[in-house]
KEBA-452918 format. One record per residue (C-alpha): residue number from 1; residue in three letters; chain; x, y, z. Coordinates in pm, 1 decimal. Each point is the difference from the previous one (the first is absolute). Layout:
N
<NUM "ALA" "A" <X Y Z>>;
...
***
This chain:
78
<1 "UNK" "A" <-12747.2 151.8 5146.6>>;
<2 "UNK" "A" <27.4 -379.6 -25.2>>;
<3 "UNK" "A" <-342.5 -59.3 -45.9>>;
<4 "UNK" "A" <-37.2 236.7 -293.9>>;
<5 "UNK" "A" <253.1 -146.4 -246.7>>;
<6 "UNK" "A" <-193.0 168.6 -289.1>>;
<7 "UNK" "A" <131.5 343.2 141.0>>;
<8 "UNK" "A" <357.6 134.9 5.6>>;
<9 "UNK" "A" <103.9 144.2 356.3>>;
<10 "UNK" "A" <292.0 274.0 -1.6>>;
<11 "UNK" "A" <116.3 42.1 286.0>>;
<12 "UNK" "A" <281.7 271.6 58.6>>;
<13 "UNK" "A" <196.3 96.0 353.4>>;
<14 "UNK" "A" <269.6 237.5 84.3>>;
<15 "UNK" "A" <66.2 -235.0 292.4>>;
<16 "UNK" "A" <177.8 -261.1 -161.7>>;
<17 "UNK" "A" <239.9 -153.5 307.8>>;
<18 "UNK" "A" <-390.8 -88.6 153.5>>;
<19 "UNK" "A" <-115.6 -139.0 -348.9>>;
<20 "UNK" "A" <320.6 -227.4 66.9>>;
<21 "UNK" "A" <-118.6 -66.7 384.0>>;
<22 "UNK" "A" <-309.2 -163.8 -112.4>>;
<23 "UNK" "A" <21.8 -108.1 -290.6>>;
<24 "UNK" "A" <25.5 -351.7 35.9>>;
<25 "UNK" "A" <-321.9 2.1 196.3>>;
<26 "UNK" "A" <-197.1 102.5 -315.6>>;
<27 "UNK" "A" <-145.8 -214.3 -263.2>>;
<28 "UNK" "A" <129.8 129.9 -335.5>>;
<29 "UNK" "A" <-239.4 -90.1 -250.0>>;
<30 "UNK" "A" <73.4 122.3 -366.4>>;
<31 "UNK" "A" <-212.1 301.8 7.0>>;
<32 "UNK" "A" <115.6 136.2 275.5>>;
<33 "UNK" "A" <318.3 286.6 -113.8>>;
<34 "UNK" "A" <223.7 96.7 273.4>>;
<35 "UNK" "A" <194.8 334.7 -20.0>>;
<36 "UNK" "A" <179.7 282.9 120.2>>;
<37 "UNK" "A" <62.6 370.3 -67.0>>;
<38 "UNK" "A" <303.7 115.7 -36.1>>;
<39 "UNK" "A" <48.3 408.8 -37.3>>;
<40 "UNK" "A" <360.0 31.4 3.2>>;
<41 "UNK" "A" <333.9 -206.4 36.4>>;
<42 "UNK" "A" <-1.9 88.1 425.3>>;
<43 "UNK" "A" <-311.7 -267.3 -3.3>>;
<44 "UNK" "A" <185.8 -256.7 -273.1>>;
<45 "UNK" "A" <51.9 -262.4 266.8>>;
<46 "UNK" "A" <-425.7 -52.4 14.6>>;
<47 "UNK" "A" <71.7 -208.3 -350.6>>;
<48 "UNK" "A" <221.7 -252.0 139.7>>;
<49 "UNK" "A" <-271.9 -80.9 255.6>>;
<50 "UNK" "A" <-231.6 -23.1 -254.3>>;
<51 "UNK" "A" <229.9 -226.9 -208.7>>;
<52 "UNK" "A" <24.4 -219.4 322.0>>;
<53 "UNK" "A" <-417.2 -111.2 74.2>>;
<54 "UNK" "A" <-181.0 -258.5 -126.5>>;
<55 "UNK" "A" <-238.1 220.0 -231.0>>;
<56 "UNK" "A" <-48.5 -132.4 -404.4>>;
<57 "UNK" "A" <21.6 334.7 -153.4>>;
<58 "UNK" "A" <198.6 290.3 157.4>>;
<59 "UNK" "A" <-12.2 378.2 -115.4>>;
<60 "UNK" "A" <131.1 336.3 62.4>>;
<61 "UNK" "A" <-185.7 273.9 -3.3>>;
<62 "UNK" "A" <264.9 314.7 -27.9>>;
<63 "UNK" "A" <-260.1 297.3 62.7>>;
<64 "UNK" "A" <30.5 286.3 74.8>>;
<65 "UNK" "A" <411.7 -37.3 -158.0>>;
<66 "UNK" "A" <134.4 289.0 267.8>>;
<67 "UNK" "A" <345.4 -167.2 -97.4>>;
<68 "UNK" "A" <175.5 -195.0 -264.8>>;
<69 "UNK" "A" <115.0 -379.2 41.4>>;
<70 "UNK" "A" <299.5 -110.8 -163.2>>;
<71 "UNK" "A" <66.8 -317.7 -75.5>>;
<72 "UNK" "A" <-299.6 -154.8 102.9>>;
<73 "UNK" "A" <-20.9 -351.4 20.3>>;
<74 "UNK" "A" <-295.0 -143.3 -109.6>>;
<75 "UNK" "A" <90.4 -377.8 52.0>>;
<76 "UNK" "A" <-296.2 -221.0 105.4>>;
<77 "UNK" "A" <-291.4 301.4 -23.3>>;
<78 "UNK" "A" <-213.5 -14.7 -301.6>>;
***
């Protein structure tokens, strides 16, 4: 992924706390978009480590919604 900077690399985990693990160790290039899914407000927490690495753009992906999520806090994910 960062040897292809003409391409845009989504990348999308339910396993956020290891995302947060490693992330340091990864090289995060601006085409490279780190995020997490996030079905219901029992899984909320998987946004704060998102928040937390090291990656230029961060996104949710809230699919399938089996839940709603009130008051969420988007702070720091594009």
């Amino acid at each position: 992924m960062n040897d292809n900077p003409n391409h845009v690399f989504q990348v999308l985990t339910k396993r956020a706390e290891r995302l947060f693990e490693v992330h340091k160790e990864l090289k995060w290039t601006h085409n490279i978009w780190m995020g997490v899914s996030v079905e219901n407000e029992k899984v909320i927490e998987r946004i704060d480590f998102l928040r937390k690495t090291k990656a230029r753009v961060k996104f949710l992906s809230c699919e399938p919604l089996i839940g709603p999520l009130p008051n969420l806090n988007l702070k720091k994910i594009d």
